[in-house]
C-alpha positions in Angstrom: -27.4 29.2 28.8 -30.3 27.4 28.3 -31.8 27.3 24.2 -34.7 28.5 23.1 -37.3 25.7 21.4 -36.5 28.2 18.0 -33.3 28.1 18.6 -32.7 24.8 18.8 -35.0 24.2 15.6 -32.1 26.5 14.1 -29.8 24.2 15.0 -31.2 21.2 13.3 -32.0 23.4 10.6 -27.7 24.0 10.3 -26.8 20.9 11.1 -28.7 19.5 7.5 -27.8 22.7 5.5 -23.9 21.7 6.5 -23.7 18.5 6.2 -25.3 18.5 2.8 -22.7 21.1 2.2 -20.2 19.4 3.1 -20.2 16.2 1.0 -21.4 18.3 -1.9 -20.0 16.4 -5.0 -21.5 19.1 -7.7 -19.2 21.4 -9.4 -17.4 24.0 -7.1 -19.0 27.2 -7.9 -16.2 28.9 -9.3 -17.2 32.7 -9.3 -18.7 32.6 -6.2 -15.5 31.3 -4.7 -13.3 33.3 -6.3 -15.3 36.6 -5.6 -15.2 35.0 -2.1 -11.7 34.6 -2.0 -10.8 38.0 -3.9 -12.6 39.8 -0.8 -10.4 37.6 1.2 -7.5 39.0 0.4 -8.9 42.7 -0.1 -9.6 42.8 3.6 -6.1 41.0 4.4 -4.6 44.2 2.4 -3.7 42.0 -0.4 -4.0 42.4 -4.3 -6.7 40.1 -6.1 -4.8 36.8 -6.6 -4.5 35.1 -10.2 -6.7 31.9 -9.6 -5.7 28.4 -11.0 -7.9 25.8 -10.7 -7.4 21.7 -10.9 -9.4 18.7 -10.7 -7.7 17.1 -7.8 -6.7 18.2 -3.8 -3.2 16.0 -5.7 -2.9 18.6 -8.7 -3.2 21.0 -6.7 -0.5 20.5 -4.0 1.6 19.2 -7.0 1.1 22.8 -8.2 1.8 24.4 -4.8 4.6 22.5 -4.3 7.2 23.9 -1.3 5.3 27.2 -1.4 4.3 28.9 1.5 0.7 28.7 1.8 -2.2 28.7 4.0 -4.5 25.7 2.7 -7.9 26.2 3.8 -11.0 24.0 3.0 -14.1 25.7 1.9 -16.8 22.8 2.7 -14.7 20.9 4.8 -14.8 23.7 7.4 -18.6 23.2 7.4 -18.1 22.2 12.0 -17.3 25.8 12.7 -19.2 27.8 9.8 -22.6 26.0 11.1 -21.7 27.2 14.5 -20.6 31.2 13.3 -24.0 30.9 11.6 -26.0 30.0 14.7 -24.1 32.7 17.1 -23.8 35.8 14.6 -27.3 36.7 14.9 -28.2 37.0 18.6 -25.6 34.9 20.9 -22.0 36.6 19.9 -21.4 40.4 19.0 -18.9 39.9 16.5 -17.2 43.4 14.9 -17.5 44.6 11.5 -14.1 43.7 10.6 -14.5 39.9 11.9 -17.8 39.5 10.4 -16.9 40.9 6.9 -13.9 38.1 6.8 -16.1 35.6 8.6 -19.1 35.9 6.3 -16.7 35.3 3.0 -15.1 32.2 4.5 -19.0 31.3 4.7 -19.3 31.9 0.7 -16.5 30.0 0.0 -17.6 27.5 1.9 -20.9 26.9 0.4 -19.4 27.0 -3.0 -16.0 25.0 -3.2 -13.8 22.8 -1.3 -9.9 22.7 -0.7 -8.2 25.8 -1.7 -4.2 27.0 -1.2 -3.7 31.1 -0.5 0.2 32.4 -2.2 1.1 36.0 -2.8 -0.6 36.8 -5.6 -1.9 33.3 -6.4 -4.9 31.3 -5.3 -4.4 27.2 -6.2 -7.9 25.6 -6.4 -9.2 22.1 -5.8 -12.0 21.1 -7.4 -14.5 19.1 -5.7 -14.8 15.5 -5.4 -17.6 13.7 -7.7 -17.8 11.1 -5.2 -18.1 10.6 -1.2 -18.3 7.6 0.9 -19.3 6.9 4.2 -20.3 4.9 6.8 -22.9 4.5 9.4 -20.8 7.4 11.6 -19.8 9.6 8.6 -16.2 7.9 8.5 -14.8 8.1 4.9 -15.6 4.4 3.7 -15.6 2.5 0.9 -14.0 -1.1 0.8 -14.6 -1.5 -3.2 -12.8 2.0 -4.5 -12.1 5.5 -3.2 -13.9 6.5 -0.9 -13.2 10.4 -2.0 -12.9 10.4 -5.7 -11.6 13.4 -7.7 -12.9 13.9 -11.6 -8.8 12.9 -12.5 -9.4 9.9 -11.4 -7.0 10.0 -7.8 -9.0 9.1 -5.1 -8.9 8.9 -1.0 -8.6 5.6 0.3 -10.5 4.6 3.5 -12.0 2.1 5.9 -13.9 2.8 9.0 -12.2 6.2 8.5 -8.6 5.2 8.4 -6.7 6.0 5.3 -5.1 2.8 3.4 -3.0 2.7 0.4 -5.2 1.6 -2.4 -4.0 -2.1 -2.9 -6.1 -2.5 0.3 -9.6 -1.6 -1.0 -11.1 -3.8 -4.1 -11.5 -6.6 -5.2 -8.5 -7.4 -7.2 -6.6 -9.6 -5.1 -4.0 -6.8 -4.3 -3.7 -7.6 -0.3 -0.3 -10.0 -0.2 1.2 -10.7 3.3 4.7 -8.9 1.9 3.4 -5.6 1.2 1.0 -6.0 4.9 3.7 -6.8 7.0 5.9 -4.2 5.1 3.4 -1.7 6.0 4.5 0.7 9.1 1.0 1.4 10.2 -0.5 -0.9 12.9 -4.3 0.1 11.3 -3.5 -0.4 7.8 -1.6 -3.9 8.6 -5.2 -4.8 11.0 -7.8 -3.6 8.0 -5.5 -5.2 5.2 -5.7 -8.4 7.2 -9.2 -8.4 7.8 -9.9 -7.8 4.0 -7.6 -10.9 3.4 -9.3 -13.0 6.4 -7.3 -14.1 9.5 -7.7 -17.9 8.6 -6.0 -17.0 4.9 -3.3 -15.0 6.2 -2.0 -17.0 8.7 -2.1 -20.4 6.1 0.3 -17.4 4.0 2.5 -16.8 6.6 2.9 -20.6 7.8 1.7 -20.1 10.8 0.9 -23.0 12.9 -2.7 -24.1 14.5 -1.6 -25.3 17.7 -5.4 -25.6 19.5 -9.1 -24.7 20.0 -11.0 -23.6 22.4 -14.1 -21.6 23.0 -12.8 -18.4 23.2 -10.6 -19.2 19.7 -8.0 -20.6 17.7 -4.3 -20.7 19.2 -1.6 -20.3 16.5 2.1 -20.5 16.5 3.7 -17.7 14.5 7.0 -17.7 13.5 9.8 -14.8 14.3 10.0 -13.7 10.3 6.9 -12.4 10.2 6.3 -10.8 13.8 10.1 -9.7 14.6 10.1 -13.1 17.0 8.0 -16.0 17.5 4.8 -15.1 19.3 1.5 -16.8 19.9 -1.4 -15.4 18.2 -5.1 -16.2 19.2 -7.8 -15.4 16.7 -10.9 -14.6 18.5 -14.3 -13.7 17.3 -15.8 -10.0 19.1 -18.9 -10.5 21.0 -20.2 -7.1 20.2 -21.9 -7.4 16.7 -21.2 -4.5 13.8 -23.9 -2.3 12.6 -24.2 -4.8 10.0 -25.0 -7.6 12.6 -21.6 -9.2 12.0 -19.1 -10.3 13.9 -15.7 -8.7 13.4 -12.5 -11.4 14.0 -9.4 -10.3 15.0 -6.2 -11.3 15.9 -4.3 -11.1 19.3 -0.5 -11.7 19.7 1.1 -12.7 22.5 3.7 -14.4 25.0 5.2 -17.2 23.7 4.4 -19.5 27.0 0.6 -19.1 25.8 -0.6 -22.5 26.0 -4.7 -21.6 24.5 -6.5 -19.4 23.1 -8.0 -18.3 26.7 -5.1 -18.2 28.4 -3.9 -15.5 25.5 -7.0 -13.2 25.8 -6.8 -13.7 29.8 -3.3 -12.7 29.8 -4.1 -9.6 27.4 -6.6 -8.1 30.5 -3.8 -9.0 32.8 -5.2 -11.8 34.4 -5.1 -15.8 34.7 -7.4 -17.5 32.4 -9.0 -18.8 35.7 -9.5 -15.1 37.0 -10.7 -14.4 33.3 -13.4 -17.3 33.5 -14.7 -16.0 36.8 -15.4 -12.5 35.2 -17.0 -14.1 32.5 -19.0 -16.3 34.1 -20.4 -13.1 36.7 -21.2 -11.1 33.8 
């Protein structure tokens, strides 16, 4: 199906109503939502819940505790509300039933955020008062929460992944124990990259065994990586948005002898099968 010029005005037309929706950080509109909601549960065949309301998605599950629940997430669903808006009118026949339930999940959507259905009982989450992003609408923020809630509790995030808060800041909270204690292999990377490869391996006692052009060739002893390994600490030669260029670290073998042998070896080739590719391209 091919669009129609209007049509596809409409879309860009959603797409900014949405998104402006969706990182709304103004106070949820709280009868809207709950008249939203209470319609909710009228068409389910369910009495109007008692709302509660709380300044943090944190309170809130606190409050909801082992519960069952169906946690929904008013704004948040803002992907597939833009698209029922676009196809309601003259691309999808929806019934009467579908559309009454569809258009309130709409309403709530455009006047709260995270909420938690119970029998008889509606837990609310206030919105956040602040959102952070980057370039590619990630959740980012490497000097506080990214998402923070008017209790103060925040969401924690770099380049999108979510990291304990001793990683963001500037407070000196990165140490090599409570990285390398850290199960996930993203949260270890961006911690590392906050602290700098060249400080964290002077932390760890690593040893710089050689240079080359591709990078630095350390020696990395079996306490800190489960057993000795070779690390190479290379420079990408892809700049960030930012223009910068990202440094990262590569473990390997321990029979790594350079820098370029490790990064060969990590394509699964010879550093002299590695050179030739380079030098082609």
């Amino acid at each position: 199906m091919e669009l129609t010029p209007e049509q596809q005005l409409r879309i860009e037309s959603l797409k900014e109503k949405w998104l402006k929706v969706s990182l709304s950080t103004e106070p949820s509109d709280r009868p809207r939502a709950e008249k939203a909601i209470t319609e909710l549960y009228r068409l389910s065949g369910k009495p109007a819940p008692v709302f509660e309301w709380y300044d943090s998605t944190k309170l809130a599950k606190l409050a909801v505790g082992t519960r069952p629940n169906n946690a929904l997430y008013g704004q948040f669903e803002a992907y597939w509300l833009a698209y029922y808006e676009f196809v309601k009118d003259d691309i999808v026949t929806f019934s009467a039933e579908d559309s009454a339930f569809l258009d309130q999940f709409v309403e709530v959507g455009l006047s709260t955020a995270w909420y938690w259905s119970l029998e008889g009982l509606c837990i609310m989450a206030e919105r956040p008062i602040e959102i952070h992003l980057d370039e590619d609408n990630n959740l980012h923020n490497t000097d506080g929460a990214a998402m923070l809630f008017r209790d103060g509790t925040g969401v924690y995030s770099i380049d999108g992944f979510d990291v304990p808060k001793w990683v963001v800041g500037k407070d000196g909270g990165i140490t090599v124990e409570k990285i390398m204690a850290h199960d996930n292999i993203d949260v270890r990377r961006l911690a590392i990259e906050r602290m700098g490869w060249t400080a964290f391996l002077e932390n760890i006692g690593a040893e710089s065994l050689s240079s080359d052009s591709f990078g630095d060739l350390y020696q990395v002893d079996a306490e800190w990586w489960g057993e000795e390994r070779k690390l190479a600490v290379v420079t990408n030669g892809s700049p960030e948005r930012d223009g910068t260029l990202r440094k990262y670290g590569l473990p390997g073998p321990n029979e790594m002898t350079s820098a370029g042998e490790l990064v060969a070896w990590s394509y699964g080739l010879t550093l002299d099968e590695y050179s030739k590719l380079e030098r082609r391209t």
